[in-house]
Each structure stands twice: as structure tokens, then as C-alpha cells.
N, C-alpha and C positions, 0 to 999 in steps of 0.2 A: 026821118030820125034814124040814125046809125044802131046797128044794135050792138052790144058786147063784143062781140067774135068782130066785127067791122071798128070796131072803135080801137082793138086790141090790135087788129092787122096795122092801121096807121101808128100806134103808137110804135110796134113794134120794129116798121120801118122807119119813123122820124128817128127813133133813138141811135138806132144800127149806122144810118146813114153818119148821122153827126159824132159819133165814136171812130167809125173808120176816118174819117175829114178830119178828127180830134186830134187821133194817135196815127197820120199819116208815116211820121219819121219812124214808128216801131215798125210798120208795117216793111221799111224799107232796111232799116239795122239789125233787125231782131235776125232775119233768115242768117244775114252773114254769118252775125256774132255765131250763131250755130252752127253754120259752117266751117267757121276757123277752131269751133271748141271740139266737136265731135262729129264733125262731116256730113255728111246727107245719109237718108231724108232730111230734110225742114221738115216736113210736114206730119205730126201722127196720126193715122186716120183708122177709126175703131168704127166696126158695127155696134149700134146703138137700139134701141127699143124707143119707138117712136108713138105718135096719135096711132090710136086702134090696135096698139101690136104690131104695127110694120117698123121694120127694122130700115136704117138709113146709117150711112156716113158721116160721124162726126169728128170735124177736123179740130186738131188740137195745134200748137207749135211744141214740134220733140222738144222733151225735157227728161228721154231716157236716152240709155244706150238705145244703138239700132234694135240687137235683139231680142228686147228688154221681154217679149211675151214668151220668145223661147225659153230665155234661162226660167223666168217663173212655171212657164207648163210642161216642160221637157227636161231643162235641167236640173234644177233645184229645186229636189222636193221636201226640202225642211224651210227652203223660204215659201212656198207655196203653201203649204200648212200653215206657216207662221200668217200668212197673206187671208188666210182663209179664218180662222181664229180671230183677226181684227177687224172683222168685217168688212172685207175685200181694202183692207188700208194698211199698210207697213209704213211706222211710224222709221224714218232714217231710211228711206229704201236702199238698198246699195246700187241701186238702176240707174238713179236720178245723177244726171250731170253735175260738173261746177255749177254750168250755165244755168242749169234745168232749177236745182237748188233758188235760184234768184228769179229764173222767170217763174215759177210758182208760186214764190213769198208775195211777187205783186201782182201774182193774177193772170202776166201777162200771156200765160202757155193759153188758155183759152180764147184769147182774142180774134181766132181763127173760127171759131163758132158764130162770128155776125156772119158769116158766109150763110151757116144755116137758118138763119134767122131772116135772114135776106130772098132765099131762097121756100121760105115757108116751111120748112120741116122743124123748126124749133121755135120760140119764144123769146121773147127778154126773161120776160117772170114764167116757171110755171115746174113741175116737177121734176125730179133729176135725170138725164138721160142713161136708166139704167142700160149696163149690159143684160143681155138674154140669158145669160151661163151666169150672170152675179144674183137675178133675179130668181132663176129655178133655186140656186143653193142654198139662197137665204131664203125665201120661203119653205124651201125644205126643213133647214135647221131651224126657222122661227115659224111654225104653222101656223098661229094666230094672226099673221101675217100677207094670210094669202087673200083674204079677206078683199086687201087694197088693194091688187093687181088692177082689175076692172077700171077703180075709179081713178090710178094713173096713170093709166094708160089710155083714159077718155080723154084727155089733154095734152096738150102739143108740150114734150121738155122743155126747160125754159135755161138760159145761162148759168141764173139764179131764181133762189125760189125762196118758200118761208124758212125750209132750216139752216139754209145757209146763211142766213140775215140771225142766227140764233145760235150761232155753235159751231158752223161747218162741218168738218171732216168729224170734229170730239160727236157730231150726232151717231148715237147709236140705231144699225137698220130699223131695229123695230119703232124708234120714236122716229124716225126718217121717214119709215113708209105711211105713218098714221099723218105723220102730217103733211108728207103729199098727197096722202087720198083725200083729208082736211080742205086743201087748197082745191082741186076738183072739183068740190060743195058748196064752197063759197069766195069763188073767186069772182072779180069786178074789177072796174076797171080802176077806182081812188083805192082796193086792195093791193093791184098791180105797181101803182104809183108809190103805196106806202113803200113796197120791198125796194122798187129802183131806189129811192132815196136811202134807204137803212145800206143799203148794197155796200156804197163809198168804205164806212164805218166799217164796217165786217168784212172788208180785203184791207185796210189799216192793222187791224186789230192782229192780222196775222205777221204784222214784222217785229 
């Protein structure tokens, strides 16, 4: 008998596999279109907070300028504020590409994460992969907060997860982390299944 953590590792790789086989042609258009829109990198790649607090690579497809982390932490320190204030989210970034604008509305800037998935450092389904520096802030400015560190970070990040099947980005950190520590406590494997399916629905719902 397979336990949870084995029954999750295979779903995790059926899914991964048959998404990348699925969306082959994005895999092969997407970089260009990038390239002819705002040049290279392709690739955006962020230190993320992983199982147990180790932090890993997660790959995204650019859908900012190149040096979209400078102008926020070095340049502009009234967007950074502004940045900080919405809970690490700027509604209109001025960052964000033509291209970036479109590949976000359908999802497709993360596509680049079955790599991690593939790799075992992330999930299909499971908590957000926060940053290290978004994580200290907000628990700083929301102490009641800190609570969940522990119980999301006992769990591999996942693409998607319960709040993103419920609100997305509109979830504010604090009902964000409650209900990733949520997921932590009683996650399974027809819970895992319930989110891939709501998934489709709640990447719609943002065009």
C-alpha cells in the first residue's frame, strides 16, 4: 500500500509530465515571443523557501523587465513602499511587459515551475512558495501570523494551492497564510485532486 507522500510523488509526476507533452508548442514559442518582446533572460529565477525552510530556485518565464528587482529595491523607493503596502503585489506593475501582461492573465509565466515539480522541490498542489524577505516582512507587520511559518513550511510549495483556487493574488497574507498552514493539516490525496480540478476555473476567472 502506497502511503500519501508516495501516492502524491506519482501524481505529482503524472500531472507534470502530461502538461509539459500538453503545452509542448508553448514550451518552444513562448521563449522567442520574449525574446523579440524584451530580450533575454527567458528565464526568471527567484530564491524561494522550500520543505523544512531550505530555500531552492524557482523558475518562472520573464514577464518583467530584466531589472525589474533593481528598480523595486534600489531604485524606486515609492514603488517599493507602494509594493510593500499590498502585500508584496502592485496592482498595474509598471515592471510587467506587453508580453508579461498576457503571459500572466493565462498562467503561462509559471509553466516553467513543472521543472520543479519534476525535480521534487515543489508540488502540483500545496502552499505558496514564499520569498525569505516576503515571509520575515509579513510576519513582521502581521505577528499573528507567525504562528504558520512551521506548518508551511513542513510541506513541499505547490504551483497551486487552496487559495489560489479561492481569490488568487485579491487573498490577503494573513487569510493566505492561515490557509496554507490549513492545507499542512489536512491535506490528502482526493484534497490534492479536488484543487487540480478548481485550478482550470481560477486561471479563467483572471481574463
Amino acid at each position: 500500500m502506497f502511503s500519501y507522500h508516495q501516492q502524491k510523488r506519482l501524481l505529482d509526476l503524472v500531472v507534470a509530465l502530461c502538461l509539459v507533452v500538453l503545452f509542448l508548442p508553448v514550451w518552444i514559442i513562448v521563449p522567442f515571443l520574449i525574446y523579440f518582446d524584451s530580450g533575454i533572460p527567458i528565464l526568471f529565477v527567484h530564491r524561494r523557501v522550500g520543505l523544512n525552510g531550505k530555500e531552492f530556485n524557482l523558475y518562472k518565464f520573464r514577464s518583467m523587465v530584466a531589472d525589474a528587482d533593481d528598480i523595486l529595491h534600489k531604485k524606486d523607493k515609492k514603488l517599493l513602499e507602494k509594493f510593500k503596502a499590498g502585500d508584496w503585489k502592485i496592482k498595474d506593475d509598471p515592471r510587467i511587459t506587453r508580453l508579461g501582461k498576457i503571459l500572466r492573465s493565462l498562467t503561462i509565466d509559471e509553466f516553467p515551475q513543472l521543472y520543479n515539480v519534476l525535480t521534487g522541490e515543489m508540488s502540483m498542489v500545496g502552499p505558496r512558495a514564499y520569498l525569505k524577505k516576503e515571509l520575515d516582512d509579513q510576519t513582521q507587520r502581521y505577528p499573528e501570523t507567525k504562528q504558520y511559518v512551521d506548518k508551511i513550511t513542513s510541506v513541499k510549495p505547490g504551483i497551486t494551492g487552496p487559495w489560489q483556487t479561492s481569490g488568487r493574488n485579491e487573498v490577503p497574507f494573513t487569510v493566505r497564510a492561515k490557509m496554507d498552514a490549513e492545507y499542512s493539516q489536512k491535506q490528502s490525496l482526493w484534497y490534492d485532486l479536488l484543487i487540480l480540478l478548481r485550478t482550470p476555473k481560477a486561471m479563467i476567472s483572471k481574463w
